[in-house]
MIKOLRO-115820 format. One record per residue (C-alpha): z, x, y; residue in one letter; residue number from 1. Coordinates in Angstrom, 1 decimal, always signed. Layout:
N
[[Z X Y] "A" NUM]
...
//
This chain:
386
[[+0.0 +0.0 +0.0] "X" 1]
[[-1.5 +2.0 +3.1] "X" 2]
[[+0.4 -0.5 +5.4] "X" 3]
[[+3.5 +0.8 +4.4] "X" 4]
[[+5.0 -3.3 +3.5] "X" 5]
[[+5.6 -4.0 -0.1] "X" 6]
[[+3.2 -5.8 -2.5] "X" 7]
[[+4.6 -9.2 -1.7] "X" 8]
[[+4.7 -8.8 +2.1] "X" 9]
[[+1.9 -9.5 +4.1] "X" 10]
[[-0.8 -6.2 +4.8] "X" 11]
[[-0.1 -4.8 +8.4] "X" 12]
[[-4.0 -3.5 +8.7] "X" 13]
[[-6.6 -5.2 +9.8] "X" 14]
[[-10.5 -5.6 +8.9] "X" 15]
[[-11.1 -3.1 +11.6] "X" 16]
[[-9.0 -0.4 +9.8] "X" 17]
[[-11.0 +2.2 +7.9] "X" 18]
[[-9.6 +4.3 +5.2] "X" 19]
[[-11.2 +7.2 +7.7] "X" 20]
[[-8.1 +5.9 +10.1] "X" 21]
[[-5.0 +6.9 +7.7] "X" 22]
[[-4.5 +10.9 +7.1] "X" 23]
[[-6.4 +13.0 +4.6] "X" 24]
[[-2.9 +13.2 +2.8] "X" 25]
[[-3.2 +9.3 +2.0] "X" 26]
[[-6.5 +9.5 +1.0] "X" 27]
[[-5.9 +12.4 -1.9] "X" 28]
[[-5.5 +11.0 -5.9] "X" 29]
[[-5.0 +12.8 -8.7] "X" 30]
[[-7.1 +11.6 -11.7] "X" 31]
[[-6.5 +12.3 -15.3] "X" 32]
[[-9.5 +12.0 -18.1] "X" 33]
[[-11.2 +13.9 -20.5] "X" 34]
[[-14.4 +16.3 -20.5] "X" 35]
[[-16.2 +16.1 -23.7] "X" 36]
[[-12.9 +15.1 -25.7] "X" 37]
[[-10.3 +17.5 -23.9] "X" 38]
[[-7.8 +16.6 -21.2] "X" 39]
[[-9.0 +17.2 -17.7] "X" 40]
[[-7.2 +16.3 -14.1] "X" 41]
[[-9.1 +16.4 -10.3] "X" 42]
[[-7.2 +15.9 -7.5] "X" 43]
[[-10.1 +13.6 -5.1] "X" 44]
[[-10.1 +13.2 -1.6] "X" 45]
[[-11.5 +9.6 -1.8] "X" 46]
[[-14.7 +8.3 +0.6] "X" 47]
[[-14.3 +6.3 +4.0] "X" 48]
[[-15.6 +3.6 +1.8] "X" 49]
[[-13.7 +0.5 +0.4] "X" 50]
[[-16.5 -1.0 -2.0] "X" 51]
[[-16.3 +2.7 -3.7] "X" 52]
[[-13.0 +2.6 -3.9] "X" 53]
[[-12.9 -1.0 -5.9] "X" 54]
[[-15.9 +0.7 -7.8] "X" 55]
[[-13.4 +3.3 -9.1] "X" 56]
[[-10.8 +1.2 -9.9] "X" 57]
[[-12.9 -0.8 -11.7] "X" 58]
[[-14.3 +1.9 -14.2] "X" 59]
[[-10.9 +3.6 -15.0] "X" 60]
[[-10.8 +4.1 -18.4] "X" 61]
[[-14.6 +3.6 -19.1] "X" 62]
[[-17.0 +6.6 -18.3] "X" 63]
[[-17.4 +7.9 -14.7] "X" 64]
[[-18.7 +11.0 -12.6] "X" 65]
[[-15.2 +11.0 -10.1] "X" 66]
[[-17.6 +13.2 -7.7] "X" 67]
[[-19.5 +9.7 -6.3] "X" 68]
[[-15.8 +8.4 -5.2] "X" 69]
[[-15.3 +11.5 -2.8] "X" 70]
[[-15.0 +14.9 -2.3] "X" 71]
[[-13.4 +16.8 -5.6] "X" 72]
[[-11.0 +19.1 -4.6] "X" 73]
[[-9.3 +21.1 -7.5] "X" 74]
[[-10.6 +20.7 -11.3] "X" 75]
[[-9.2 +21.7 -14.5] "X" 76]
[[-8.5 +21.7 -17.9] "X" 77]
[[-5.5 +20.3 -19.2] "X" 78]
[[-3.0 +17.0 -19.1] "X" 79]
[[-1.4 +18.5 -15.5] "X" 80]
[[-2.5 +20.6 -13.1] "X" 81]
[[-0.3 +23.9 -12.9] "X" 82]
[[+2.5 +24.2 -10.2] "X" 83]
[[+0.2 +26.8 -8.3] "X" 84]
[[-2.5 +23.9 -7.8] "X" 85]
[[+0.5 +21.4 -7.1] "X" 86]
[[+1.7 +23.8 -3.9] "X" 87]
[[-1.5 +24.6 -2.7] "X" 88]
[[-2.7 +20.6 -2.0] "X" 89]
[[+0.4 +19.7 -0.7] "X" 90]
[[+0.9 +22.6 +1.8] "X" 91]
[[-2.8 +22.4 +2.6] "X" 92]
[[-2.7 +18.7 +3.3] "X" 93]
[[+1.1 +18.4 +4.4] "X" 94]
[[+1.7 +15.7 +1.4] "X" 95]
[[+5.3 +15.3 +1.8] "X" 96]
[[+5.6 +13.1 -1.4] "X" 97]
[[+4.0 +12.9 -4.8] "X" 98]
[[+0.1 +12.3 -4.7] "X" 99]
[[-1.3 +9.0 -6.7] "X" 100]
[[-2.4 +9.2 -10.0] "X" 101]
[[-4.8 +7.0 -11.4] "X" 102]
[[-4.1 +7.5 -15.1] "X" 103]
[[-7.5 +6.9 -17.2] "X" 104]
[[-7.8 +9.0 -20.4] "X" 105]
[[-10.5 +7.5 -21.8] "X" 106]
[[-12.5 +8.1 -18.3] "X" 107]
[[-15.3 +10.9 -19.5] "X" 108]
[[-14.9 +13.3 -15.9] "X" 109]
[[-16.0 +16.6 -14.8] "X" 110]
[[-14.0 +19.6 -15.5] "X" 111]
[[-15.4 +21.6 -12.8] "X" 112]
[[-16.0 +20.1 -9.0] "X" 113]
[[-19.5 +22.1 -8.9] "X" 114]
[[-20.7 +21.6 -12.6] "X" 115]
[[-21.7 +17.8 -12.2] "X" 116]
[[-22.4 +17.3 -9.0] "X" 117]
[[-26.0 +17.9 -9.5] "X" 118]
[[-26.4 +16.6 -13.2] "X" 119]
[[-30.0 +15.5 -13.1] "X" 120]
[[-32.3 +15.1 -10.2] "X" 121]
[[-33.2 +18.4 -9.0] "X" 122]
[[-36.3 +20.0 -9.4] "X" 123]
[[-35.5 +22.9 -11.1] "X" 124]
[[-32.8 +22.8 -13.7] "X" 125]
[[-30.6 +26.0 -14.8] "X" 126]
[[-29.4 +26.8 -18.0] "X" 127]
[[-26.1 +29.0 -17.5] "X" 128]
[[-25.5 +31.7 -21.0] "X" 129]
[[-23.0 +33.9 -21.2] "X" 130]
[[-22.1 +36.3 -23.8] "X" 131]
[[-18.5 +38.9 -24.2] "X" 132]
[[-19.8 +39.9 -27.5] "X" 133]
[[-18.5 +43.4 -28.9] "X" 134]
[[-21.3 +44.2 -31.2] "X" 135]
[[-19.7 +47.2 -33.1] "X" 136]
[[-22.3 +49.6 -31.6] "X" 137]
[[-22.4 +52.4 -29.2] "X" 138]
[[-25.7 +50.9 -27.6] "X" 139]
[[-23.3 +47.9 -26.2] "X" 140]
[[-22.9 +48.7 -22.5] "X" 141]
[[-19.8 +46.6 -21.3] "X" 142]
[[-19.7 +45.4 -17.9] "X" 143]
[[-16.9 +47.2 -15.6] "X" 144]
[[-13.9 +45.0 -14.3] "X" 145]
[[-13.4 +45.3 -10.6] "X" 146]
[[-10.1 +44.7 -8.6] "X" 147]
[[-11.4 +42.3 -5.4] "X" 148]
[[-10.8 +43.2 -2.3] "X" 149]
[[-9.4 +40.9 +0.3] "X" 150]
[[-13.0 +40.0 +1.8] "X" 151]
[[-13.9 +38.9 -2.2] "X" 152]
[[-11.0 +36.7 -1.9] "X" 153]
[[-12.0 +35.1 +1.5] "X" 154]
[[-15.4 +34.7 +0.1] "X" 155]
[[-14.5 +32.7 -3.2] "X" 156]
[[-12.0 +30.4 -1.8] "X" 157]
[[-14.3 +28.8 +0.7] "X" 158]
[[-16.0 +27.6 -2.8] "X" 159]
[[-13.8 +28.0 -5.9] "X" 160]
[[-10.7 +25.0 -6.2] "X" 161]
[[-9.0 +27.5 -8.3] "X" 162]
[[-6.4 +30.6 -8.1] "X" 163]
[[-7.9 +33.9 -8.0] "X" 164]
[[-6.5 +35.1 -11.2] "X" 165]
[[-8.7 +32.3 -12.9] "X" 166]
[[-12.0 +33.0 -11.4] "X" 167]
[[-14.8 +33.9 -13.6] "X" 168]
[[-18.6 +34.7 -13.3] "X" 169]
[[-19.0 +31.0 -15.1] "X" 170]
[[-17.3 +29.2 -12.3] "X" 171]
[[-19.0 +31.7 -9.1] "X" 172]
[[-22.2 +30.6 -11.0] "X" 173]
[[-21.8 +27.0 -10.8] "X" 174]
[[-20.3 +27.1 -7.4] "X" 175]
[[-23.7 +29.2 -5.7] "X" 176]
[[-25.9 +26.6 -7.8] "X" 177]
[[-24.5 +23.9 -6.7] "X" 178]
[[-25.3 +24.2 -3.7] "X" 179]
[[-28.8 +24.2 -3.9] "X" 180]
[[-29.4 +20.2 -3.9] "X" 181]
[[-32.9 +21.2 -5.7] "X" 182]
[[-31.4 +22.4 -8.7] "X" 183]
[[-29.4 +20.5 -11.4] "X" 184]
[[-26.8 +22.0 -13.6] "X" 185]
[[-28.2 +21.8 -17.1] "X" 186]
[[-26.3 +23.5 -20.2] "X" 187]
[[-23.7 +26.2 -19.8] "X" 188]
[[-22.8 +28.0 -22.9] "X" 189]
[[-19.9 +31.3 -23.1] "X" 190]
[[-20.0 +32.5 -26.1] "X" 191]
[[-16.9 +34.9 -27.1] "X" 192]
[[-15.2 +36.3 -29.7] "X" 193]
[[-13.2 +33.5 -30.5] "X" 194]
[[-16.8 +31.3 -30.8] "X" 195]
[[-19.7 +33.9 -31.9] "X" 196]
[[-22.8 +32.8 -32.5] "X" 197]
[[-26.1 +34.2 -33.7] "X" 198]
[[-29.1 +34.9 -31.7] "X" 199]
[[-31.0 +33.0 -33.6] "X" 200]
[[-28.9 +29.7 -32.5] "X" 201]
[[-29.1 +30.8 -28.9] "X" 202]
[[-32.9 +30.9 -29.2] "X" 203]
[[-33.0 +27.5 -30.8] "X" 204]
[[-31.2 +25.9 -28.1] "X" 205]
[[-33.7 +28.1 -25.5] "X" 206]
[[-36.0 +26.4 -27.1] "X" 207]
[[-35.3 +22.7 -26.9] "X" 208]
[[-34.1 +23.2 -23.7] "X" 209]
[[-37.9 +24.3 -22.5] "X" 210]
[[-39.3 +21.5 -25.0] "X" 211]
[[-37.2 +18.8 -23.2] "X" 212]
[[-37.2 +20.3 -19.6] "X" 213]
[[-39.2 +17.8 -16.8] "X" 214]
[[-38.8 +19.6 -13.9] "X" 215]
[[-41.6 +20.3 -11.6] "X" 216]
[[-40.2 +23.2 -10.5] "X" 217]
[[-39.6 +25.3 -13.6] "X" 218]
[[-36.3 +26.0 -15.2] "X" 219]
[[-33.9 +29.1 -14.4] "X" 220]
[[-32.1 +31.0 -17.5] "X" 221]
[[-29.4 +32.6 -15.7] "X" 222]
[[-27.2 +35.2 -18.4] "X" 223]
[[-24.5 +37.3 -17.8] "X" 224]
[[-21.9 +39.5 -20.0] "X" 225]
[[-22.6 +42.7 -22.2] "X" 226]
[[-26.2 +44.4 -22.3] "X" 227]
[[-27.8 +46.9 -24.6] "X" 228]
[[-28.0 +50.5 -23.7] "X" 229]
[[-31.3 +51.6 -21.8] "X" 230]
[[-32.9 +48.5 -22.7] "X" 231]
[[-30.7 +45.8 -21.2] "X" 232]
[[-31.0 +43.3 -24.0] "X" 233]
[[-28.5 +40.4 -24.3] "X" 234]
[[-25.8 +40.7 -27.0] "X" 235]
[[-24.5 +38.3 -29.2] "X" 236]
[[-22.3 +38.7 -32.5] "X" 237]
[[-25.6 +39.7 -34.8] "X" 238]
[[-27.6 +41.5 -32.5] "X" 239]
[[-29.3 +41.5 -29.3] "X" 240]
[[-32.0 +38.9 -28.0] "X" 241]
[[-34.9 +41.2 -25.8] "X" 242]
[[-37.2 +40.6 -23.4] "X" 243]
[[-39.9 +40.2 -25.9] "X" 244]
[[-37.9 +37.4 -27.9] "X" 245]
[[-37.6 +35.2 -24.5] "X" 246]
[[-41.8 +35.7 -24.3] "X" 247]
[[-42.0 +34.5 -27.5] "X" 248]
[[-39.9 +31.3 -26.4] "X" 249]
[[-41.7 +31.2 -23.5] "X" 250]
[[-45.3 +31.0 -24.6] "X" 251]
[[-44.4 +28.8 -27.4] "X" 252]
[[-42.3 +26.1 -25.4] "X" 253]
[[-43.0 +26.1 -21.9] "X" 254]
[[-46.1 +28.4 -20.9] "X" 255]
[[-47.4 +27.0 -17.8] "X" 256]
[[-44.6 +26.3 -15.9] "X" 257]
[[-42.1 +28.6 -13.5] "X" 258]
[[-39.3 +30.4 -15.8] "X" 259]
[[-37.0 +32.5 -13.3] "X" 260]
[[-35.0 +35.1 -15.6] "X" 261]
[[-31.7 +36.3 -13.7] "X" 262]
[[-30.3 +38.9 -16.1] "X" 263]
[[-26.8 +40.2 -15.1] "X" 264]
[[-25.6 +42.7 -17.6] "X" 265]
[[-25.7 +46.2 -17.7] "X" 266]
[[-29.5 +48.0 -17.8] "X" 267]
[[-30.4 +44.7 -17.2] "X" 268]
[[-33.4 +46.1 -14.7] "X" 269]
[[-35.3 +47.6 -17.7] "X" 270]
[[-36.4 +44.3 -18.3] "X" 271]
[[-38.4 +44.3 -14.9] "X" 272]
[[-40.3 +46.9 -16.0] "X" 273]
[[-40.8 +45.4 -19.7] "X" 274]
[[-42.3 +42.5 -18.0] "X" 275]
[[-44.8 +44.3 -16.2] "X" 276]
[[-46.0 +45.3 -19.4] "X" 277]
[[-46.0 +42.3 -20.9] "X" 278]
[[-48.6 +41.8 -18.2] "X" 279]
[[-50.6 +44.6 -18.9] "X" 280]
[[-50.6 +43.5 -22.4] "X" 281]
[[-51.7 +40.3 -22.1] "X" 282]
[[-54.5 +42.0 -19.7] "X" 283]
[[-53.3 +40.4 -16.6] "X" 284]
[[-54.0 +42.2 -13.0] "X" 285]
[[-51.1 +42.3 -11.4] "X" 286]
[[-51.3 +39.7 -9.0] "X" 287]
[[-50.3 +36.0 -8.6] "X" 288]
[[-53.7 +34.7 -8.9] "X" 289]
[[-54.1 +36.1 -11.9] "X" 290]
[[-50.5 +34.9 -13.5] "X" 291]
[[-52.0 +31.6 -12.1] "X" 292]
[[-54.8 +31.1 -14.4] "X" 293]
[[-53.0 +32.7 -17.5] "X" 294]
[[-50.2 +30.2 -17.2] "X" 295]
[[-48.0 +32.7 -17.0] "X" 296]
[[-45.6 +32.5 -14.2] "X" 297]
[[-42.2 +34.5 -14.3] "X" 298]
[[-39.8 +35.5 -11.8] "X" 299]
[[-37.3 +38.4 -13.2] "X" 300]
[[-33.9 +39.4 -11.7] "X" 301]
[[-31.4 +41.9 -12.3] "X" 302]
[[-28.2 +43.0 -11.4] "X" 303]
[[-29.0 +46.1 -11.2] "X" 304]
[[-31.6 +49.1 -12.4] "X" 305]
[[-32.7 +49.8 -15.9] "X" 306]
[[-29.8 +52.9 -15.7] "X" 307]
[[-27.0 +51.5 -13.8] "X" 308]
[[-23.6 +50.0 -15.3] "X" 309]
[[-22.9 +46.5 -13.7] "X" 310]
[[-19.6 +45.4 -12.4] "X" 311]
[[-17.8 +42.0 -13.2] "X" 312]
[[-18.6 +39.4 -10.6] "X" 313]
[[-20.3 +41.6 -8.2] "X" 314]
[[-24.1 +40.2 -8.2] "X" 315]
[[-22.8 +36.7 -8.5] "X" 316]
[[-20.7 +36.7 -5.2] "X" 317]
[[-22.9 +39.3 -3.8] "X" 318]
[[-27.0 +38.1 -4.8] "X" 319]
[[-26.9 +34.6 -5.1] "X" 320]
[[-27.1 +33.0 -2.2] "X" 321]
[[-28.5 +29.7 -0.3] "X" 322]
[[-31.5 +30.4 +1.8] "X" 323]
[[-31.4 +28.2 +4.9] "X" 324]
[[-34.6 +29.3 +6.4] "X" 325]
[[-35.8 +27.5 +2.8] "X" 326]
[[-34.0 +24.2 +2.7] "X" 327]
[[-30.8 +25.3 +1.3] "X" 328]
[[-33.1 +26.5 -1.7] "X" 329]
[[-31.5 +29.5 -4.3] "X" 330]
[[-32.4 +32.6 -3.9] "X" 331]
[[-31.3 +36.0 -4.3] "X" 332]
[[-30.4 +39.3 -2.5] "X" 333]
[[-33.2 +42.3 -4.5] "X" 334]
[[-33.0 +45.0 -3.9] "X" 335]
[[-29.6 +45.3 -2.6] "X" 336]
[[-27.1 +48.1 -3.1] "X" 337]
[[-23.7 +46.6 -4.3] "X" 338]
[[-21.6 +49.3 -5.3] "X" 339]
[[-21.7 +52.9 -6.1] "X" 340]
[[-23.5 +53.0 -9.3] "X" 341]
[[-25.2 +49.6 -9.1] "X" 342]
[[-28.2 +47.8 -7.2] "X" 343]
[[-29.8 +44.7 -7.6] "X" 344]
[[-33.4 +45.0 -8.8] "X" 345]
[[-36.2 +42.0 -9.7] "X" 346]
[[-39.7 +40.9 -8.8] "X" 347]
[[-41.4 +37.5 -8.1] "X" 348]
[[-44.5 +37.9 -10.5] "X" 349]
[[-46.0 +34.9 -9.0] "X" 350]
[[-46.6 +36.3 -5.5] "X" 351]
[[-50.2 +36.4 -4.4] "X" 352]
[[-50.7 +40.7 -3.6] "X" 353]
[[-54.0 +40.7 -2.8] "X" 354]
[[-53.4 +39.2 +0.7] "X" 355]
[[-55.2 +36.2 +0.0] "X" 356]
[[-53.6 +32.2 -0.2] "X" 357]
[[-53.3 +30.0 -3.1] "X" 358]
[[-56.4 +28.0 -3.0] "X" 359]
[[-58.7 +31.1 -2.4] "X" 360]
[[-60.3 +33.7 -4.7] "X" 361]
[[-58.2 +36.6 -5.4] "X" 362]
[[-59.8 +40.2 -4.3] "X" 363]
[[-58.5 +42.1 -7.2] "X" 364]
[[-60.5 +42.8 -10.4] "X" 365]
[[-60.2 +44.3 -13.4] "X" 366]
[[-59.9 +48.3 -12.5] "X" 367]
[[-56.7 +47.4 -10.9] "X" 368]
[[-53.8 +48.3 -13.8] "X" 369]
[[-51.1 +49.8 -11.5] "X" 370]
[[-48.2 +47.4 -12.7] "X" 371]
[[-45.9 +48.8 -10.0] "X" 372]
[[-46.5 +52.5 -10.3] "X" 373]
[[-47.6 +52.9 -6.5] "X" 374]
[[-50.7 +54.0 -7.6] "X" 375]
[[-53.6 +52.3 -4.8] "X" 376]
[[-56.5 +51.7 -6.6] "X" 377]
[[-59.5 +50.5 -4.4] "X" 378]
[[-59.7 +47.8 -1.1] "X" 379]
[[-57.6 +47.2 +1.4] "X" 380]
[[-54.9 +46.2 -0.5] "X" 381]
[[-51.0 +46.4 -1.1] "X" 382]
[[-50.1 +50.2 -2.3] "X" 383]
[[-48.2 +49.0 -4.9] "X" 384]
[[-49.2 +46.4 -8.1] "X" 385]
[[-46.6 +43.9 -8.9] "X" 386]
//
């Protein structure tokens, strides 16, 4: 009761009284439900709306998204949010009493604020993998924990609802994504010791994922965790999965549509270069046009260079950013230096070098193979291949 009489008393507000006119403080609910069968609580800032509020009354206990009721706050997993969480919501919005609870543990809700807020709709959707494998081999190049500075801090908690000693790449992932409102969140799978799985099962779900995939756009494959020495191949409990095994996927599933590989794992940049052979071996000159017309169109980024050791959530807070000059649209920071033994590395193999547009014939032919190398071949063109 908002009005502050009691239930049988008559209400003090008016119809000209918006929800928008009592605090912030009276506005804030904490919900309880599940996320795909385990216990899950949001604390929700509810909208300045009262048909959305009825709305969510309505559906507790039957299967709701509590991100189109208001802004989510803090998300986890669990029956009760930990004491932490508790202190930080009432000191940040002076609650000076308990918050609400809408009890609904049948209600199917989001875990994470960021991971369903764009569920479907977007143009492009990305599929999230991650892998802490520890294949027992010396060519398994783990990444290097980092101690965040006081700036990494500040630059988390303007996105992450959660205490610093929780963050992980996962939820820095979901947060940059998220807010690209071209892009919807498709499958996120972390794979650890405690669940292994082959690469084999990781390809097949690649693969439906591409065979059921309808966006216009293309799809992004965005990995991080543990990468193979030199090579930069992903590692899972059996074995690696390499560049060539994606290509395979690729040209089987979805060849003629955009694929964007962001690869963040150690020697992860070797792959850059093992796609400008696959070029070369599929007797493509290196330039967009020529991708174009092949049906081949791949975007390829790396946290850093085919020698360099990444670091634990440095290329996610520090690559992936939101383009305003673009619409708000993904995109991210290559080459950049971003730390002493570690720079960002990638190529758009869909760009158009030969200076020409879209719609008109390339100016490239056949005797030009430089892939990359520098080397300038004939014409007025770019000095380097792709």
């Amino acid at each position: 009761m908002l009005c502050g009489n009691k239930v049988d008393e008559q209400c003090g507000q008016d119809s000209s009284m918006t929800w928008q006119m009592k605090s912030e403080a009276e506005r804030i609910r904490l919900v309880r439900g599940k996320d795909k069968g385990k216990p899950a609580w949001h604390y929700v800032l509810l909208v300045d709306d009262e048909e959305t509020i009825e709305k969510l009354e309505e559906a507790l206990g039957g299967n709701l998204n509590v991100a189109d009721y208001g802004q989510l706050l803090y998300s986890g997993q669990g029956k009760d949010p930990p004491n932490e969480v508790v202190e930080e919501v009432h000191k940040k919005y002076k609650i000076d009493r308990g918050v609400s609870t809408m009890a609904s543990v049948k209600c199917l809700v989001a875990v994470d604020a960021f991971r369903n807020k764009h569920s479907a709709g977007g143009t492009r959707t990305v599929f999230i993998l991650g892998s802490l494998a520890s294949l027992p081999s010396a060519d398994v190049v783990f990444r290097r924990s980092i101690t965040l500075s006081d700036e990494d801090k500040n630059t988390l908690s303007k996105g992450l609802a959660l205490p610093p000693d929780r963050w992980t790449d996962l939820d820095v992932i979901l947060t940059k994504y998220a807010q690209d409102e071209n892009v919807s969140i498709g499958p996120q799978e972390l794979f650890t010791q405690e669940n292994e799985v082959s690469c084999e099962t990781v390809l097949a779900k690649l693969r439906d994922f591409f065979s059921s995939s309808t966006d216009k756009d293309g799809a992004v494959i965005h990995y991080f965790g543990n990468g193979r020495k030199f090579r930069g191949d992903w590692c899972f409990s059996d074995g690696y999965i390499t560049f060539q095994d994606l290509m395979d996927v690729y040209m089987e599933t979805y060849r003629g549509r955009v694929l964007t590989i962001v690869s963040d794992c150690s020697h992860s940049g070797s792959w850059v270069k093992q796609c400008y052979e696959f070029f070369e071996g599929q007797g493509i000159i290196p330039c967009g046009h020529h991708a174009v017309k092949k049906g081949i169109l791949l975007k390829v980024f790396t946290s850093c260079r085919q020698n360099d050791t990444a670091s634990v959530l440095r290329f996610s807070m520090q690559c992936i950013f939101v383009n305003k000059n673009t619409g708000g649209n993904i995109n991210y920071n290559i080459p950049k230096k971003i730390g002493k033994m570690q720079q960002s590395s990638g190529k758009d193999f869909t760009t158009m070098l030969c200076g020409k547009k879209v719609n008109e014939e390339c100016v490239r032919d056949s005797s030009i193979y430089d892939m990359g190398n520098g080397k300038r071949e004939s014409q007025n063109l770019p000095s380097k291949g792709y």
